[in-house]
N, C-alpha and C positions, 0 to 999 in steps of 0.2 A: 529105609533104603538109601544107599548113596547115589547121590548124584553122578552122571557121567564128568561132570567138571570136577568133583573131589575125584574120582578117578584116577584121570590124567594129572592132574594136579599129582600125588599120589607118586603116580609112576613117575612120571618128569624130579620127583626130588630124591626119591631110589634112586634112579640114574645119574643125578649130581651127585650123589654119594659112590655110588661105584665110580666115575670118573676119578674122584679126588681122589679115592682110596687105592687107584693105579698110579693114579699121579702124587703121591704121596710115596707108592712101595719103591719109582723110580726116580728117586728124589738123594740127593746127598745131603746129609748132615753135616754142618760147621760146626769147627769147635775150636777156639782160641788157645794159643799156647803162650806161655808166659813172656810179657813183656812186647806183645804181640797185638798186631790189628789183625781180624780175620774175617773176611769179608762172609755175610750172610746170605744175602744174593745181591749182583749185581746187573741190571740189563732192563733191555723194554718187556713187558709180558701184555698180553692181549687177553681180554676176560671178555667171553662173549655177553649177549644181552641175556634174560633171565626169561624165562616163563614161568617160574614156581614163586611159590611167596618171599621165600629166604635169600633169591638171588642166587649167581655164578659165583667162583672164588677161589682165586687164587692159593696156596698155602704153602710157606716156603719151612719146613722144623732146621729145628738147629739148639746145638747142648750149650748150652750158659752156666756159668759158673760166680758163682757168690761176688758179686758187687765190680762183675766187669760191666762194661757202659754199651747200652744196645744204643749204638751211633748213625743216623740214615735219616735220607727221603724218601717219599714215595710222591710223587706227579701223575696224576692222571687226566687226561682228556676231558670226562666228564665226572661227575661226583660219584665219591664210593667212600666205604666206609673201612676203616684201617686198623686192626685190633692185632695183640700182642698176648697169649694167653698159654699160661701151659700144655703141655699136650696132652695131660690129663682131662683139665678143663676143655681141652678143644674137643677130644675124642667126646664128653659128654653132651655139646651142644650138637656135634652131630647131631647124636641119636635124639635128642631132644627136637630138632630139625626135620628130622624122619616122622617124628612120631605126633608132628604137627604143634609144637611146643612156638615158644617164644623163639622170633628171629636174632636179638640180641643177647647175646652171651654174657656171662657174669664171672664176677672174678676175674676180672682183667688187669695184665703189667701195665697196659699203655691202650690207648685208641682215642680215634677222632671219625667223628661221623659226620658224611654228608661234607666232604672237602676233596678238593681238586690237587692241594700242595700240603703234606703234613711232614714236618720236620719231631725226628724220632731223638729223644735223647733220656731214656731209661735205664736204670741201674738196674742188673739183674738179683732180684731178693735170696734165690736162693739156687743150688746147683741143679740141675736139669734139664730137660727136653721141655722147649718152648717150640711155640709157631706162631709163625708173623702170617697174617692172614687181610687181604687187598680184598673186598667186597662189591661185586658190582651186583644193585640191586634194580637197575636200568635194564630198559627192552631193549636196549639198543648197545651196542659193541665198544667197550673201550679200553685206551692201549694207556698204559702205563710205563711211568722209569722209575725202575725201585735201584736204590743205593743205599745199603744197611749192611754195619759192620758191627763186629763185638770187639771195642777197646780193651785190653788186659787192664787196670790199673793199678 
């Protein structure tokens, strides 16, 4: 029999998935034109605190193209965790996420975990739909300045 804690547990990470996945449908895609900086996202973003195992999260997609330079920062308040991962890969930890799997994703462009200041500077391996993804795995609320651009080279 399940627990009422797996439960809500349960429901609370459905719900961070339906969130992301609206905030995901109203989201624009970056994509770099030749000879070109094209900014990936630029601004403060506010990640509330978490009550599931996996944390809150930000997710910013954007198309990359063979060996332009994912160029940026990400500052946050208190520590979170910063990964860079196709949107293939990404759409799988989801579900993986859902389904009570491992919180850390695999197959990643780029990431640093458990950092306040992480400076991004990754060549994109091949052309596609990536997302940059900001982690807060804290009960508590915190605000971030993400500055990340895709260099043409």
């Amino acid at each position: 029999m399940v627990s009422w804690k797996y439960a809500v547990t349960g429901f609370l990470l459905l719900l961070s998935l339906l969130v992301t996945t609206q905030t995901l449908q109203s989201q624009q895609y970056a994509t770099a034109t030749s000879g070109q900086v094209t900014p990936v996202f630029s601004g403060p973003e506010t990640i509330p605190g978490t009550h599931g195992v996996c944390g809150e999260y930000f997710v910013q997609p954007f198309n990359g193209t063979t060996g332009e330079v994912l160029n940026g920062t990400v500052n946050a308040s208190s520590a979170v965790d910063v990964y860079v991962m196709t949107s293939t890969v990404y759409k799988a930890w989801q579900h993986q996420v859902v389904a009570g799997g491992d919180c850390t994703p695999s197959s990643l462009i780029a990431s640093q975990k458990n950092t306040t200041a992480y400076t991004l500077k990754n060549t994109i391996p091949t052309t596609g739909t990536y997302d940059l993804i900001v982690n807060n795995l804290s009960e508590k609320t915190v605000t971030t300045q993400i500055n990340v651009n895709l260099i043409e080279t």
